[in-house]
C-alpha positions in Angstrom: -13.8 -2.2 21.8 -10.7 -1.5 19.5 -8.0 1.0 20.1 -9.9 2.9 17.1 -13.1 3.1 18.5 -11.3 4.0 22.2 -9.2 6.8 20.6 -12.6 8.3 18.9 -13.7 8.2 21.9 -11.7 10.0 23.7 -12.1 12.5 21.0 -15.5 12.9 21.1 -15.4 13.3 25.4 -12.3 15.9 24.7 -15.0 18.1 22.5 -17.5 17.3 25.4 -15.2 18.0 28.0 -14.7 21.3 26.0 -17.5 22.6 25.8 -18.5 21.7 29.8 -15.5 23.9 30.9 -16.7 27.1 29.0 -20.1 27.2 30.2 -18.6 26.3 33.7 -16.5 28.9 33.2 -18.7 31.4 32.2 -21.0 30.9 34.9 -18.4 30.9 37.6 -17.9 34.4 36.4 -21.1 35.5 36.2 -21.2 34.2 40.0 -18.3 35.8 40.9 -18.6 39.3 39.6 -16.5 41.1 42.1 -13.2 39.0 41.1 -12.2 38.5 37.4 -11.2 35.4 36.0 -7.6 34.6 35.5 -8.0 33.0 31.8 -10.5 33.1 29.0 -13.5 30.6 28.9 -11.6 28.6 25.9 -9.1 28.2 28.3 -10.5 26.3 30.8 -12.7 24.7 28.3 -8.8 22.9 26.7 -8.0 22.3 30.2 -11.1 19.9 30.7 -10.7 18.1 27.7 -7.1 17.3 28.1 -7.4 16.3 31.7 -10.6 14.3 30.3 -8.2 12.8 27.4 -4.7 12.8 27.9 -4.3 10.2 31.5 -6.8 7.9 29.2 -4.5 8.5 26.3 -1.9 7.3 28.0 -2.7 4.4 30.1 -3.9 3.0 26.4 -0.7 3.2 24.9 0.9 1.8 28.0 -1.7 -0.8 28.0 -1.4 -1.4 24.3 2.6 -1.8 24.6 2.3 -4.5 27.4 -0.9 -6.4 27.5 0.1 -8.8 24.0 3.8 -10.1 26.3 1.1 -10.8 29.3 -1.5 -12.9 27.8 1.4 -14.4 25.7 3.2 -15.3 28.9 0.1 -16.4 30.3 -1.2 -18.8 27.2 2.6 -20.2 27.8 2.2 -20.8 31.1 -1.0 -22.9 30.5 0.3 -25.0 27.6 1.2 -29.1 28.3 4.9 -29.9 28.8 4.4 -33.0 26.7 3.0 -31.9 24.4 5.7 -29.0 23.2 8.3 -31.8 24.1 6.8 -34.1 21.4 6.6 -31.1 18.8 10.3 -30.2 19.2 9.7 -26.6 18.1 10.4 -23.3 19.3 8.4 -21.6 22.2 8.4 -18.6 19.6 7.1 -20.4 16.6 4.5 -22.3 18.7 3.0 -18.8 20.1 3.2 -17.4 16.8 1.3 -20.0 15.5 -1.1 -20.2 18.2 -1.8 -16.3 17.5 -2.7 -17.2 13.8 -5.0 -19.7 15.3 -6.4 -16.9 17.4 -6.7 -14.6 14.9 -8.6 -17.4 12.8 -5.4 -17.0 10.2 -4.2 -21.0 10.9 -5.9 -23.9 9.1 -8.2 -25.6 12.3 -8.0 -28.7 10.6 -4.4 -29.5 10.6 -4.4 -27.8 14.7 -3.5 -29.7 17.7 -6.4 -30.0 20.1 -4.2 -28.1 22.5 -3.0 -26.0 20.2 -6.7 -25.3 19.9 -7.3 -25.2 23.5 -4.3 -22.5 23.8 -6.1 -20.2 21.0 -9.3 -20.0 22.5 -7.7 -19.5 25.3 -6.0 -16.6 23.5 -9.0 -15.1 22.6 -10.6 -15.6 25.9 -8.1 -13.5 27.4 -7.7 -11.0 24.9 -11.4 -10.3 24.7 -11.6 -9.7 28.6 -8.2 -7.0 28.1 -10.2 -5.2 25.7 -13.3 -4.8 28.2 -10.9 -4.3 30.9 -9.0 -1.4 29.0 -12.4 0.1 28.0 -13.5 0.5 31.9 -10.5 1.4 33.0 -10.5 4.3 30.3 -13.8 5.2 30.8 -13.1 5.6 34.8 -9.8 7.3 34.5 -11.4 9.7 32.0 -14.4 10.8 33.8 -12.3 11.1 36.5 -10.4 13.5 34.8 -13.6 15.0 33.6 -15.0 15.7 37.0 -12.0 16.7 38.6 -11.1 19.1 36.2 -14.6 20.7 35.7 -14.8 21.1 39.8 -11.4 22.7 40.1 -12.8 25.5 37.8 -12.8 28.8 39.7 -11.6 32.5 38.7 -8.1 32.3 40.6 -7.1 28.7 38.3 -4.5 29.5 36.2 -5.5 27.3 33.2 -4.1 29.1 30.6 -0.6 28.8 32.0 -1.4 24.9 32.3 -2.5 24.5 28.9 0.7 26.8 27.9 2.5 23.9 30.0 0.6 21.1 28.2 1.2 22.0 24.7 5.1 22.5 25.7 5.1 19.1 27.2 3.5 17.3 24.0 6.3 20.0 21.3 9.1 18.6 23.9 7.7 14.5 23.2 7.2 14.8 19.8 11.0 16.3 19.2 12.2 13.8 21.1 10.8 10.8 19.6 11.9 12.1 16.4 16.0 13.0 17.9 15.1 9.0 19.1 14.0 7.6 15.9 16.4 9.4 14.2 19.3 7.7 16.4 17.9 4.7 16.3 18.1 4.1 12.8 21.8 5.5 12.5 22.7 3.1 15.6 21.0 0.2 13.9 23.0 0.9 10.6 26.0 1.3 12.7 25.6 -2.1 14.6 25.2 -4.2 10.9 27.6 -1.9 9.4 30.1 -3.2 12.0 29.2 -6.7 11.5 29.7 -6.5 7.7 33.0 -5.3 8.5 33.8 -8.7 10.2 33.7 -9.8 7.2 35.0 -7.6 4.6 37.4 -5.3 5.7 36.6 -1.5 5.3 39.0 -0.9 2.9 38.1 -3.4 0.4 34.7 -1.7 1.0 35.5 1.9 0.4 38.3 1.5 -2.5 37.5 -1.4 -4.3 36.6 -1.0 -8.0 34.8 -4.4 -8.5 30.8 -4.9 -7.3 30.1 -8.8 -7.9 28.4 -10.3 -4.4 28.0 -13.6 -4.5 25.1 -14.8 -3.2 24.8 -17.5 -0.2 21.8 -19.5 0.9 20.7 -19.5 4.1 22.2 -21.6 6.6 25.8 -21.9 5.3 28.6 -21.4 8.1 31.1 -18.3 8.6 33.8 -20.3 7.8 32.4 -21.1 4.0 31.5 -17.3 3.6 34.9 -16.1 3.5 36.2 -17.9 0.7 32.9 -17.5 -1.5 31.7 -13.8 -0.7 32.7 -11.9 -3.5 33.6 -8.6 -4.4 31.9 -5.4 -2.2 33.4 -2.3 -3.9 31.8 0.8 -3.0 33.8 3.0 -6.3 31.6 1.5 -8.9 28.4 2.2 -7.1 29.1 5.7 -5.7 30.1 6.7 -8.9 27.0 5.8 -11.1 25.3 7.3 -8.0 27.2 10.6 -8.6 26.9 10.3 -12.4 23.3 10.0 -12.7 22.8 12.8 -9.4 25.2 15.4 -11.6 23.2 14.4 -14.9 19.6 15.4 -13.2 21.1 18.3 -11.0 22.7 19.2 -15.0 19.0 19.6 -16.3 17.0 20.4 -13.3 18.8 23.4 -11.4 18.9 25.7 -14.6 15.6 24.7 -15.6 14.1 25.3 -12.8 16.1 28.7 -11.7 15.0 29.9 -14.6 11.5 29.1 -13.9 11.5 30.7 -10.9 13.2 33.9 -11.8 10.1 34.0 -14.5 7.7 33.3 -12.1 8.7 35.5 -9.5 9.8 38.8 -11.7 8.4 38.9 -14.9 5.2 36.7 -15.6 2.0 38.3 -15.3 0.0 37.0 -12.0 -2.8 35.1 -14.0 -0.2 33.3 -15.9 1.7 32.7 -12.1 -0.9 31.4 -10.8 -2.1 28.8 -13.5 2.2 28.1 -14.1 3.0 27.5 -11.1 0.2 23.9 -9.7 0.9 22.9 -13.3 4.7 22.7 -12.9 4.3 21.3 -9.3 2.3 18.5 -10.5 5.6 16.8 -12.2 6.2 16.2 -8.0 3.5 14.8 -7.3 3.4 11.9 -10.1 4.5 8.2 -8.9 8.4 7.7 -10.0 7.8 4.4 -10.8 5.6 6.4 -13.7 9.3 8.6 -14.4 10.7 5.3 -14.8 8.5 3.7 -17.4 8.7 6.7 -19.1 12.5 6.9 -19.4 12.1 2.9 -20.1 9.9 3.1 -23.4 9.8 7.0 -24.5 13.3 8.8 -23.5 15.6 5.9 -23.7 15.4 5.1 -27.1 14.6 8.2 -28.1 18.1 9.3 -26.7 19.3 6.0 -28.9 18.0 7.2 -31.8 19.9 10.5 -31.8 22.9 9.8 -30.8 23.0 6.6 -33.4 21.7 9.7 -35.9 24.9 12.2 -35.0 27.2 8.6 -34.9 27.2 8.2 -30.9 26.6 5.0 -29.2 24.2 5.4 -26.7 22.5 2.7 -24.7 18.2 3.2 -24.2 19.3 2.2 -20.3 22.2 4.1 -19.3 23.0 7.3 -16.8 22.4 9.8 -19.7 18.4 8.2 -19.1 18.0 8.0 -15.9 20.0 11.0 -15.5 17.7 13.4 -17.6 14.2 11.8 -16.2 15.3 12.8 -12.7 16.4 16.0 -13.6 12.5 16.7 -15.2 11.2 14.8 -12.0 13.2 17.3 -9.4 12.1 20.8 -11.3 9.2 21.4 -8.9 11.4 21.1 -5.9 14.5 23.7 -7.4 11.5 26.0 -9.1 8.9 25.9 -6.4 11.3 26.6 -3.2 13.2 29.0 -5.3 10.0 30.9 -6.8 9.2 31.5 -2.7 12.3 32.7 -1.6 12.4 35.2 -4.5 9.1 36.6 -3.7 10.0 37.0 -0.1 13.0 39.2 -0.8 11.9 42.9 0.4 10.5 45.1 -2.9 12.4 48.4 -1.1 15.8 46.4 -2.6 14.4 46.0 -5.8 12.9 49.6 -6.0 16.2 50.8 -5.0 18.4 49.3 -7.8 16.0 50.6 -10.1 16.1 54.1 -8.7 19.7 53.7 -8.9 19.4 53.3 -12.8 20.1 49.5 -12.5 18.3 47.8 -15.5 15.4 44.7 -14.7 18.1 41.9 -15.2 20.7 43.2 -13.6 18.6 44.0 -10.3 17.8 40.4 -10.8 21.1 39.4 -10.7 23.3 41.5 -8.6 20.0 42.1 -5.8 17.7 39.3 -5.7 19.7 36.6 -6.4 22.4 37.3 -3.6 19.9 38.0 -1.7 17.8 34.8 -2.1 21.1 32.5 -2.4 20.2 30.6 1.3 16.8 29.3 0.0 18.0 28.9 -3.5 20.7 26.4 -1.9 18.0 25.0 0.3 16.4 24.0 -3.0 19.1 22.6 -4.7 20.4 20.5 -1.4 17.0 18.9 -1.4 17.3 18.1 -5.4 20.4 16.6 -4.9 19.1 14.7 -1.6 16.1 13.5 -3.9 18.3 12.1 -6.9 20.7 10.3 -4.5 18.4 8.9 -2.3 16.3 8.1 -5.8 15.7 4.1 -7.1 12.4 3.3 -9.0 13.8 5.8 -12.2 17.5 4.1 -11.7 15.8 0.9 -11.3 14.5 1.0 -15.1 16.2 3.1 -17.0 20.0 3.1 -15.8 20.4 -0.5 -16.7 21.7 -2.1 -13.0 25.2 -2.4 -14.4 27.9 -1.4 -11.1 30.9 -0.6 -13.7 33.1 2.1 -12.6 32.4 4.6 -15.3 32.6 8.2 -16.0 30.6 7.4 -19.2 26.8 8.9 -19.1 26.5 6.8 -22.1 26.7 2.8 -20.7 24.7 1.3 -18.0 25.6 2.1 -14.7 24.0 1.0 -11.1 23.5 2.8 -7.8 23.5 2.8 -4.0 19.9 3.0 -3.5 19.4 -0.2 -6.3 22.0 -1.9 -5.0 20.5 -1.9 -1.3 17.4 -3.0 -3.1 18.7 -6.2 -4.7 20.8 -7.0 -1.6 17.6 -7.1 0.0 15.5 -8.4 -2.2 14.8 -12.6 -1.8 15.1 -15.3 0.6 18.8 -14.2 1.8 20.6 -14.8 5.1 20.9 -11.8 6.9 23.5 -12.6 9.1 25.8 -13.4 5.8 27.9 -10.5 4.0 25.4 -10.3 0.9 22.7 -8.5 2.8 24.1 -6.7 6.1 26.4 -4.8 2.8 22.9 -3.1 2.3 23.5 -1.6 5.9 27.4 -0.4 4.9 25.7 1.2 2.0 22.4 3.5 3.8 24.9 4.4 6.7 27.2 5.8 3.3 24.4 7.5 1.6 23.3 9.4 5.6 26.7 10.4 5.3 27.0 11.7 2.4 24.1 13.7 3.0 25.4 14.7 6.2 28.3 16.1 4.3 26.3 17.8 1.9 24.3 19.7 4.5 27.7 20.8 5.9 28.8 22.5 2.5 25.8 24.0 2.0 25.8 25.6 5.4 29.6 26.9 4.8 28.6 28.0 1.2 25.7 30.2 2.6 27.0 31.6 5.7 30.1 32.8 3.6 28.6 34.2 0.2 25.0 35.0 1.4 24.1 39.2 1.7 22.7 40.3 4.8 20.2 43.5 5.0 18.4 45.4 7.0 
């Protein structure tokens, strides 16, 4: 049985084991009239199903985890000396190709016979851990089952237990994402570190010039030194910060405005048909933004400023720029829009009692008052035009110049990480751990950003009762 079909399962005996601990409960009561019951009958019907699921739960995970390095060390141990002598390979590519063989993913025909031998022998074993893992789940769960519905009586505390429980699982969860999170930032750090063996950090973080040259895989430490190329950050973080100011430039007033309408002066019918319709610019693909910019706003954008005697490129920051800032409305507006409506009427009813006129209680009331969530809003829209590639991709032309001019081609971080990335590369050479230096400077800068924007708002933001 697969992990699928176990985890349904388990479901489906969690709803059984449910609904056994409420009628148990319920009769126990009715038994025992003279001495209430601690919890409710939904109570002690949780507490079944999680002691029916959750030991099950976890011996599958733990079983899914380490059964694939046993039978792995257990087809090693049965394959013939001679024979992976005479191949001269790997013990890792041999197993890997023995899995495809497993897995029927190798070509039989071109297979050793003991390679052969090895995969049934594979699927021998792995067959017999699946109907192994389904007994021993099915034991330790009606185990759980039994015990749990037997233990039922009016002096069990199950509520606090299920209180417990759901603690214990709030407490995992927010630790495997602290985890995750550290783990990635650790990872970064570790390459970072490496890429700095070869280039030093401040050649990195000053230089002007972006021009990588690209090894092939294989060559020596010794030749990458003289041959790496140029890793300035300048020219990258700038067309990152050009193209960010440029969308941030179109989106925030945009959508302010829209959500000062939206929350203060449109009528609710028109609210509530406005409001999906706006949100739906978030929900389309960017690489759809992109194409967009590529063929409609780009040399559209030409056009005019050839028209009023400009020069201005179809793929430049100005284009990317101003299709991120119509992609990012939703998240200024929509945010914004709630955090207006949640600021108390009485304030508003107030400055108008006070002779204030609509606009300025808008101004002087609700916006002070809403400035937190407002900069929550914009922090995210700058986040999301950073951290954005598919639009930059197309439309900004991949050009790492070191530029202040919206009108010429620029490149960014997040494209940059892309192309370092992209291809059959050796990833212990400078061209693609620089794609490391460059995430563990964007979570940085967004680190920073969070810190302003926690300083801004704790120091301007109004406080009421």
């Amino acid at each position: 049985m697969s992990n699928f079909s176990l985890i349904v399962l388990l479901l489906a005996l969690m709803a059984i084991g449910y609904q056994l601990g409420m009628v148990r409960s319920r009769k126990v009561a009715a038994v025992n009239l003279q001495q209430k019951m601690h919890s409710r009958p939904h109570h002690y019907g949780m507490m079944v199903g999680l002691w029916a699921v959750i030991p099950a739960f976890f011996i599958l995970v733990l079983w899914t985890l380490l059964s694939p390095g046993v039978i792995n060390s257990m087809v090693a141990a049965q394959l013939p000396a001679e024979a992976l002598a005479a191949e001269g390979m790997n013990a890792d590519v041999i197993m890997r190709r023995i899995s495809n063989l497993a897995a029927n993913f190798g070509v039989v025909a071109e297979a050793e016979q003991w390679e052969l031998a090895a995969a049934a022998y594979m699927q021998q074993l792995k067959s017999s851990s699946a109907l192994l893992l389904t007994g021993l789940i099915a034991a330790i769960a009606g185990a759980g089952l039994f015990f749990s519905y037997k233990r039922i009586k009016p002096q069990l505390r199950a509520r606090h237990q299920i209180e417990r429980t759901i603690k214990a699982v709030l407490v995992i969860c927010s630790t495997i994402a602290i985890l995750t999170t550290i783990g990635i930032v650790l990872s970064m750090v570790g390459e970072t570190i490496k890429f700095f063996t070869f280039v030093p950090p401040a050649d990195f973080f000053f230089g002007t010039t972006w021009n990588p040259r690209f090894s092939t895989t294989g060559v020596s430490e010794g030749s990458l030194t003289g041959s790496q190329g140029s890793f300035g950050l300048l020219p990258l973080l700038s067309g990152t910060m050009l193209v960010a100011a440029i969308a941030l430039l179109v989106a925030i007033p945009l959508g302010l405005m829209v959500a000062i309408y939206l929350a203060e002066y449109a009528p609710a019918k028109f609210r509530a048909t406005a409001k999906p319709i706006i949100e739906v610019l978030a929900g389309i693909p960017t690489i759809v933004y992109g194409f967009f910019a590529l063929v409609t706003v780009g040399p559209f954008l030409a056009d005019l400023g050839a028209s009023i005697g400009l020069t201005i490129r179809a793929t430049s920051a100005l284009t990317a720029g101003v299709v991120m800032g119509i992609m990012i409305i939703p998240f200024i507006s929509s945010l914004s829009d709630d955090i207006i409506t949640q600021v108390p009427k009485a304030l508003r009813d107030a400055s108008l009692g006070l002779g204030a006129t609509k606009s300025e209680t808008v101004r002087k009331v609700v916006l002070p008052a809403a400035l937190p969530g407002i900069v929550g809003a914009v922090l995210l829209a700058a986040s999301r035009a950073i951290g954005e590639t598919m639009i930059v991709v197309l439309a900004a032309g991949n050009s790492p110049a070191l530029t202040a001019n919206p009108f010429e081609a620029v490149s960014t971080v997040t494209v940059t990480i892309v192309n370092q990335l992209t291809g059959d590369n050796d990833f212990a050479s400078p061209q693609s751990l620089v794609a490391f230096a460059l995430g563990l400077t964007l979570f940085v800068i967004t680190l920073l950003l969070n810190v302003v924007a926690l300083v801004i708002v704790r120091k301007y933001r109004e406080q009421y009762e």
